[in-house]
C-alpha positions in Angstrom: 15.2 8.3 2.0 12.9 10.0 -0.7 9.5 7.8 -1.4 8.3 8.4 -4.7 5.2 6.5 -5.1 2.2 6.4 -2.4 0.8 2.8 -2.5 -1.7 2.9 -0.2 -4.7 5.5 -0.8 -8.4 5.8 -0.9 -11.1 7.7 -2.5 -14.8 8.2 -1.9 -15.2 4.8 -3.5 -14.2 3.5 -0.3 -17.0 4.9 1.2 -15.2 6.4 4.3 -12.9 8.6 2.4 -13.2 12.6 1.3 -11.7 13.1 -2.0 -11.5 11.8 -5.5 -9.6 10.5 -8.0 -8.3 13.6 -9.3 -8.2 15.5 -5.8 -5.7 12.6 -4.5 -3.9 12.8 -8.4 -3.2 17.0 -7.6 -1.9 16.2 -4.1 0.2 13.7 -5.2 1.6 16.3 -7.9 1.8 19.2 -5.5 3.7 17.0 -3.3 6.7 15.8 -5.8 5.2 12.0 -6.2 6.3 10.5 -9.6 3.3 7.3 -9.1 0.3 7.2 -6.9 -1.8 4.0 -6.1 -5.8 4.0 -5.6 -6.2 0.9 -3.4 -9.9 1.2 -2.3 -10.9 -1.2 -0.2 -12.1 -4.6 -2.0 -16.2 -5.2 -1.4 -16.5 -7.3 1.8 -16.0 -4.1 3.7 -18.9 -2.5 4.6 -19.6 0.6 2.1 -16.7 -0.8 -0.1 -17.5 -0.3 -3.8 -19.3 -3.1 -6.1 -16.6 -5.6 -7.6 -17.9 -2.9 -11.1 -15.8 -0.5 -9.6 -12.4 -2.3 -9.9 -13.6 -3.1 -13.0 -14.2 -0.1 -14.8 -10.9 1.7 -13.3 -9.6 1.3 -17.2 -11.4 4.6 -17.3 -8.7 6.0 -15.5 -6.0 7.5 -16.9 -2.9 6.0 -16.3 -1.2 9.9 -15.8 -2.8 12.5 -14.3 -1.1 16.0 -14.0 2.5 14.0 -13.8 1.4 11.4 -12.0 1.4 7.7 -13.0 -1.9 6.5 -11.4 -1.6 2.6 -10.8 -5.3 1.2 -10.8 -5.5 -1.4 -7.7 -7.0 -2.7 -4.7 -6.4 -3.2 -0.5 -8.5 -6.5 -0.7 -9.5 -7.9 2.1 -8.4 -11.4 3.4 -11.7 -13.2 4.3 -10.5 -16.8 5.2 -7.3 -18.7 7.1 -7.1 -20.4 3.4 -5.8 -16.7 2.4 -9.2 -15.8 -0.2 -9.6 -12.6 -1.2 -12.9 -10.6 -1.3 -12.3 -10.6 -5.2 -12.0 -12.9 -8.0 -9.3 -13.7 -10.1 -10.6 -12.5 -13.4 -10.7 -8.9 -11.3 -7.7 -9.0 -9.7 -5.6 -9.7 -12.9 -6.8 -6.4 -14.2 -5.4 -4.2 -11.3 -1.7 -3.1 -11.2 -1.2 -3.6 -8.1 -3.0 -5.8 -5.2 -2.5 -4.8 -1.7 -4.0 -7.7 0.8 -4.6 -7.4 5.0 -7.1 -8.7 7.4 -9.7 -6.0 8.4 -12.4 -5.7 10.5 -16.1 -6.1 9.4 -15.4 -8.5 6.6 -16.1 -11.9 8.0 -12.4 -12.4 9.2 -13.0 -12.6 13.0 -9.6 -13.1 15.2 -8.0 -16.4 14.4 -5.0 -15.9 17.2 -1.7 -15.6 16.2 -1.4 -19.0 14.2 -4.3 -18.5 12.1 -3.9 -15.2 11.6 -0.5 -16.0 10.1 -1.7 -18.7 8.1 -4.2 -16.4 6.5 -1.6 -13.7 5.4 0.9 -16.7 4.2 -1.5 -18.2 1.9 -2.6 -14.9 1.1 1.2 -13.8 -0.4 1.4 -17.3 -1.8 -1.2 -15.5 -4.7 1.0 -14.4 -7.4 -1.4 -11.2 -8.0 -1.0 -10.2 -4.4 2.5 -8.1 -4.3 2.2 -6.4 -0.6 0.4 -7.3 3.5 -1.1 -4.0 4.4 -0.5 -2.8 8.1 0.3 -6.1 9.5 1.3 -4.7 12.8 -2.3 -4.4 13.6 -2.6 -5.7 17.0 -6.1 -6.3 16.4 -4.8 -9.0 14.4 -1.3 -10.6 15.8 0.9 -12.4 14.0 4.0 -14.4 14.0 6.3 -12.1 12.8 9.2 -14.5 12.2 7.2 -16.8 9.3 5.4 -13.6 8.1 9.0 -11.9 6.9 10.4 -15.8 5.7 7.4 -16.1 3.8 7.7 -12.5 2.0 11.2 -13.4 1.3 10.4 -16.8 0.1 7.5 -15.4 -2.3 8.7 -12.1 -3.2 5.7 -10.5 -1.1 6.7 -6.8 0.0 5.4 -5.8 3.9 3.5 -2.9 4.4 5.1 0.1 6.9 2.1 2.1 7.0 2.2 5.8 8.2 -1.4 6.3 9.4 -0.4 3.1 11.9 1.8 5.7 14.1 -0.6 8.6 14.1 -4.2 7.9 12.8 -5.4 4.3 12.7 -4.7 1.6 14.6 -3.8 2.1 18.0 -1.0 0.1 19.6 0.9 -0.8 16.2 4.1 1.0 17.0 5.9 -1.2 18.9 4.5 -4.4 16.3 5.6 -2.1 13.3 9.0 -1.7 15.0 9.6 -5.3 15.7 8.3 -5.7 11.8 11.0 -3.3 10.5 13.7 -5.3 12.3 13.0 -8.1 11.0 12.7 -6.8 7.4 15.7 -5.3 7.8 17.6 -8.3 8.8 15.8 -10.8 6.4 16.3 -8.6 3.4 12.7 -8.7 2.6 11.3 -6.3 0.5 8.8 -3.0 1.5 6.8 -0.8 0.8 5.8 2.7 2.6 2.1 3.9 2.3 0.1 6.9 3.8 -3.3 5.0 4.3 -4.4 8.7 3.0 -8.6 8.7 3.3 -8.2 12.7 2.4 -6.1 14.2 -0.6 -4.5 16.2 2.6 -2.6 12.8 3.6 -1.4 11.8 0.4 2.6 11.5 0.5 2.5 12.1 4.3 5.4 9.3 5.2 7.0 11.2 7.8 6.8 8.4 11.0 7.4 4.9 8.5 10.3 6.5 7.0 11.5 7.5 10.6 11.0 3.7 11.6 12.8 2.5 8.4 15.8 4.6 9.5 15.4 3.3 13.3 16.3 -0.6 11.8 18.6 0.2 9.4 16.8 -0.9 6.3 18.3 0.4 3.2 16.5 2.0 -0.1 17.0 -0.6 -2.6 14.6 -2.8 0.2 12.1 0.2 -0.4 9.9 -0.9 -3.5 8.7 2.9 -3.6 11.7 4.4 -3.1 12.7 4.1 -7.1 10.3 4.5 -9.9 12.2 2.1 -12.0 12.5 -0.5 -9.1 8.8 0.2 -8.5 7.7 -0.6 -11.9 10.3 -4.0 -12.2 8.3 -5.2 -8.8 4.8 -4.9 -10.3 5.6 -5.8 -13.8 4.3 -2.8 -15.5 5.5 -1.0 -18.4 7.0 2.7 -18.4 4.1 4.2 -19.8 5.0 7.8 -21.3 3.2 10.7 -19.8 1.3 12.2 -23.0 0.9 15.4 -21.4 4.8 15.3 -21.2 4.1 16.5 -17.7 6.4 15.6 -14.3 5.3 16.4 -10.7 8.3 17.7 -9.9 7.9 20.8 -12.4 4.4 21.4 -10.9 5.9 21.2 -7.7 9.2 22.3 -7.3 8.5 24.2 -4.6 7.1 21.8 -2.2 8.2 19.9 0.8 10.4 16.9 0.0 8.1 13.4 1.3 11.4 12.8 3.5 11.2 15.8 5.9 7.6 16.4 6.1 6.4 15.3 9.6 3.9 12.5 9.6 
């Protein structure tokens, strides 16, 4: 399975992440990626950026080096009613909305039932079109109405990479379970590198491993197809004006399939 698009990156805007904009753009290029998405972390996180920052992203380009950069967000969930740590009038701006529970931002342990609650109403928001990393056992869930409700709304789950290797200890066997279940509900995913470093952009290695593991096929893989990727957010196929590709500035590297996580 080839990923195309990494949805899940951050810059120094986040505050506790090592390159910018452009460093994570030439990564993405050097490494084949037709799309990359900046989703710095939404303001309730401690060193997050100001809500400004979302909404001066219309500075960025929307191709850099043969890359389609989608402007967005990982916002943070900050009550069991599902709000997010930004407004509407920001959120409507981004091209794509990422949402998870994290610590630090006011969202203290619910247990499982409000934990789930939280992500459910959370997908029930239109603007929000994936659940980062929720096989953070910091924050259990109930696995079961988690994939019915991202089936119901259209929501896509979150296999994150950094979960097996860098962040997050313990979410294996949860992101397992998680991919079971997607595979068998036909709910819809996406595949992120949770890069903080340009170095970890496109690094997919362990989630696609795990995707294989439980059977779950490409066309269930949001970012496995630029077309399918833009139809799921809704956006336009925007023509690069460089008439640039990754690929040609890349030929030579690794494929995102076989590189190791």
């Amino acid at each position: 399975m080839k990923i195309i698009a990494d949805l899940h990156t951050h810059t120094v805007a986040s505050g506790h992440a090592y390159s910018t904009v452009n460093e994570m753009a030439g990564e993405a290029g050097r490494k084949c990626l037709k799309a990359l998405a900046i989703t710095d972390h939404g303001p309730a996180l401690p060193g997050g950026p100001h809500l400004y920052h979302f909404g001066a992203m219309r500075f960025i380009p929307s191709w850099i080096g043969g890359v389609r950069i989608l402007r967005g967000v990982e916002a943070n969930i900050i009550g069991t009613d599902g709000t997010l740590d930004m407004p509407e009038s920001y959120l409507e701006r981004l091209d794509f909305v990422l949402a998870g529970l994290h610590e630090g931002t006011g969202f203290d342990d619910h247990g499982i039932a409000g934990n789930t609650e939280a992500l459910i109403r959370a997908m029930a928001n239109p603007r929000v079109r994936a659940v980062a990393h929720s096989g953070n056992p910091v924050y259990p869930v109930h696995f079961e109405k988690l994939v019915q409700a991202a089936v119901d709304t259209g929501t896509a789950l979150e296999i994150n990479n950094a979960s097996f290797c860098l962040s997050r200890t313990g979410s294996r066997p949860q992101c397992e379970r998680l991919a079971e279940l997607i595979a068998r509900s036909g709910a819809l995913v996406v595949v992120g590198s949770d890069a903080h470093i340009a170095q970890g952009v496109g690094e997919f290695g362990e989630a696609i491993a795990v995707l294989k593991q439980a059977g779950i096929p490409a066309e269930q893989v949001v970012n496995s197809s630029y077309d399918r990727l833009l139809r799921f957010l809704g956006l336009e196929d925007i023509p690069d004006p460089a008439g640039l590709t990754a690929p040609s500035q890349a030929r030579h590297a690794p494929s995102a399939e076989t590189r190791p996580g």
